[in-house]
Steps between C-alpha positions, in 0.01 A plus 500: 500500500648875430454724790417905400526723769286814522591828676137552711328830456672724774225804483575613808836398741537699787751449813345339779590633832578226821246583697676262797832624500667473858516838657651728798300468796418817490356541220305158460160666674476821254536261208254259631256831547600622201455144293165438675349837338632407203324143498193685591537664174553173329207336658252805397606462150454088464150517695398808261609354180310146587186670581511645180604284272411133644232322272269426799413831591382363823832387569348121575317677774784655700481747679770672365534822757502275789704253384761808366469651883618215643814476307542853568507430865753218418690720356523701820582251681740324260881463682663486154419535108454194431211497725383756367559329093327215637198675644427648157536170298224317743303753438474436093538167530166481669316547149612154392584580189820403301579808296470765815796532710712731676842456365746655812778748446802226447788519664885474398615199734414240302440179679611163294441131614587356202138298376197565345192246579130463405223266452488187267205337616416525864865500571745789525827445386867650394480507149824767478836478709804731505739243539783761646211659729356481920235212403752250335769587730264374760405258340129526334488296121279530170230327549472516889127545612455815727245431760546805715749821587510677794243318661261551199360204324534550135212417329417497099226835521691729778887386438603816207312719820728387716804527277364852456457541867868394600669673181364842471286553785687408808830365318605280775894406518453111541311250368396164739362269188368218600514211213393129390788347291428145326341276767750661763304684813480845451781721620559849584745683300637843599559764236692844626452779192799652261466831549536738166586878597487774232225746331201301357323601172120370474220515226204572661281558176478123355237310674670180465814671748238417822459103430868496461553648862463154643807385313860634614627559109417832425624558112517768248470207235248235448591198267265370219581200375423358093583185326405210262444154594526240142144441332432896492446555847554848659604629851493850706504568843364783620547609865357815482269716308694784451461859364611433183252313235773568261780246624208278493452564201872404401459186709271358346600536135768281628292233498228608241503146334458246781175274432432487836587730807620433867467799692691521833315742795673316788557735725329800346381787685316636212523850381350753259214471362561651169805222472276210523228645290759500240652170587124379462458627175847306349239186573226608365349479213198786507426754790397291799342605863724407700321644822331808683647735750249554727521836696332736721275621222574348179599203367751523231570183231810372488580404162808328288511583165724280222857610415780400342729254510136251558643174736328230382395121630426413822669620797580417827537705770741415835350676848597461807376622862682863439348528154309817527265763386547604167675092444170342652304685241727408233441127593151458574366700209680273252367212736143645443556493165629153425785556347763520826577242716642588841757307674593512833385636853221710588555854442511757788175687438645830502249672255384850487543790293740760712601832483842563702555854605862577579596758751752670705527661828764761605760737361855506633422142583240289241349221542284298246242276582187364268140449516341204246115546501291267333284683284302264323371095553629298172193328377489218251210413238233297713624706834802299558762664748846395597550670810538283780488214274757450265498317200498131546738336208324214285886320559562484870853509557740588750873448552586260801785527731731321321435704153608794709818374623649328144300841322291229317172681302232235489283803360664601223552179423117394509401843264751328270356194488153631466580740196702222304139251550317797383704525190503145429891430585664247665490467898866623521691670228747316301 
């Protein structure tokens, strides 16, 4: 497979100030003071940009005042910013909804254990290891299922929270992970974070940046992926989205003559919306309804219409639990329509249309922090929704222990198999 690198769409890169820098003594209580008015300010501008852009007008029933009083008086009471951060995200995450989150000012310690993990199945486990990092130094493998961390049980629907939670949040210093290797009993394995120094640059005007907040890689560059397998089969792995239809575009002429398609959203967070429509419309073959974007007071269609290069065949689409958003929609509206077939895990459920606002607060100092507000309920023909639900593949399949530790893809290898039967070719190529 050749690997093409794209430069993501910086719009807007500002310098993030530490907000938990050690300081004199003496001056720690006037910048507490002077931080808590300033998360006051934060908190007045999330709460008022919800309540006026949220679909539900009702905000599910909230009441919103009270609920924004309270973490007010938090705030007050808060001993330290991140207190005062975390206050603010409850407070949003009370809506329930995917696409509307507070999204903290960052900070320029960087905290690295050295894994990434997430559900296959019911079971969470390390699907990425730094082999020169904290986690294999201590000892944690590919493969290893993750049953708790710091006393919290990780569980398939709450584990990216978590990650979230103990990343960004409150970074915490040390990890306790406790693990079930093979048929051995589990076993606690302690993980003490590299610590990165240094100024930290971060693109707050991408939707897809907040789902990547519970991983520790934070690039300027996201890899696509394109190739041919023999009988006329094409491949391209998307794991984002992003800004630009136009290296799409490029991408897929690459391929513009496979019979049949395997498309890769593993680990998608989705993306823009104007980006898939076009990516839609290299399958289609006349202007389709893809699906409605239900908001306050209007629905609005969303539609695909054809463009060139035209993909043709079947295709077959590979999801797992982090495939989101704008990739669920991707997958189930060619599984509506018959011609996709979707391999792989459940999807996250992650989909709503969102608007992110961007914004800063201070001068000598600034400090950048984000609001994404779901402005509209994704609706498919018949009054299908994904949110909550995820798309459930018609190809169950999910990489066991031991695929993760020898980096086996018992996926891939399936969507293979399945395009070369639907083009009439041997089992295995020659």
């Amino acid at each position: 497979m050749k690997r093409i690198e794209q430069q993501s769409y910086l719009g807007w890169l500002i310098t993030v100030a530490l907000l938990l820098a050690p300081l004199p003594a003496a001056d720690a209580q006037a910048t507490l003071a002077f931080e808590r008015d300033r998360m006051k300010m934060i908190l007045d501008d999330v709460a008022r940009e919800i309540e006026r852009n949220f679909y539900d007008e009702t905000l599910r029933g909230i009441d919103w005042k009270q609920v924004k009083q309270r973490v007010q008086e938090r705030i007050d009471r808060a001993g330290s910013v991140t207190d005062m951060i975390t206050a603010i995200f409850a407070m949003v995450n009370q809506l329930g909804d995917s696409h509307t989150i507070f999204v903290p000012p960052g900070r320029v310690a960087r905290l690295r254990f050295g894994f990434e993990a997430k559900a296959f199945g019911d079971a969470v486990r390390v699907y990425e290891l730094d082999e020169s990092g904290p986690a294999a130094a201590a000892g944690l493998r590919l493969g290893d299922q993750i049953l708790g961390i710091n006393d919290q049980e990780a569980r398939r629907e709450s584990f990216d929270m978590l990650m979230l939670y103990l990343r960004r949040l409150r970074p915490v210093t040390g990890m306790n992970i406790l693990i079930a290797r093979g048929h051995d009993p589990p076993q606690n394995i302690g993980v003490e974070a590299k610590i990165q120094q240094g100024q930290y640059l971060e693109d707050l005007t991408q939707i897809e940046t907040i789902y990547k907040y519970i991983r520790e890689a934070q690039s300027e560059k996201d890899a696509y992926y394109y190739g041919r397998y023999n009988g006329g089969i094409g491949y391209l792995q998307l794991p984002v989205f992003g800004g630009n239809a136009v290296f799409l575009y490029d991408l897929v002429k690459k391929v513009n003559d496979s019979k049949a398609m395997i498309i890769d959203l593993r680990g998608n967070p989705g993306g823009s919306v104007e980006t898939l429509r076009g990516f839609i419309g290299h399958f289609e073959e006349q202007e389709t309804h893809v699906a409605d974007f239900v908001r306050r007071n209007k629905t609005e269609p969303f539609r695909a219409r054809p463009r060139r290069p035209r993909l043709q065949g079947p295709i077959f689409i590979l999801v797992d639990s982090q495939t989101s958003s704008a990739g669920e929609v991707f997958a189930r509206h060619f599984q509506r329509s018959g011609r996709g077939t979707v391999i792989g895990d459940r999807t996250s459920g992650r989909v709503t249309a969102a608007r992110l606002f961007s914004r800063t607060v201070g001068a000598d100092v600034v400090v950048l922090y984000g609001i994404s507000v779901a402005v509209g309920r994704v609706v498919f023909p018949g009054g299908e929704e994904l949110e909550g639900k995820g798309v459930n593949p018609d190809r169950h399949c999910v990489p066991g222990e031991e695929d993760l530790r020898e980096k086996r893809d018992p996926c891939g290898k399936l969507a293979l198999q399945l395009a070369r039967e639907a083009l009439g070719l041997p089992a295995s190529p020659p």
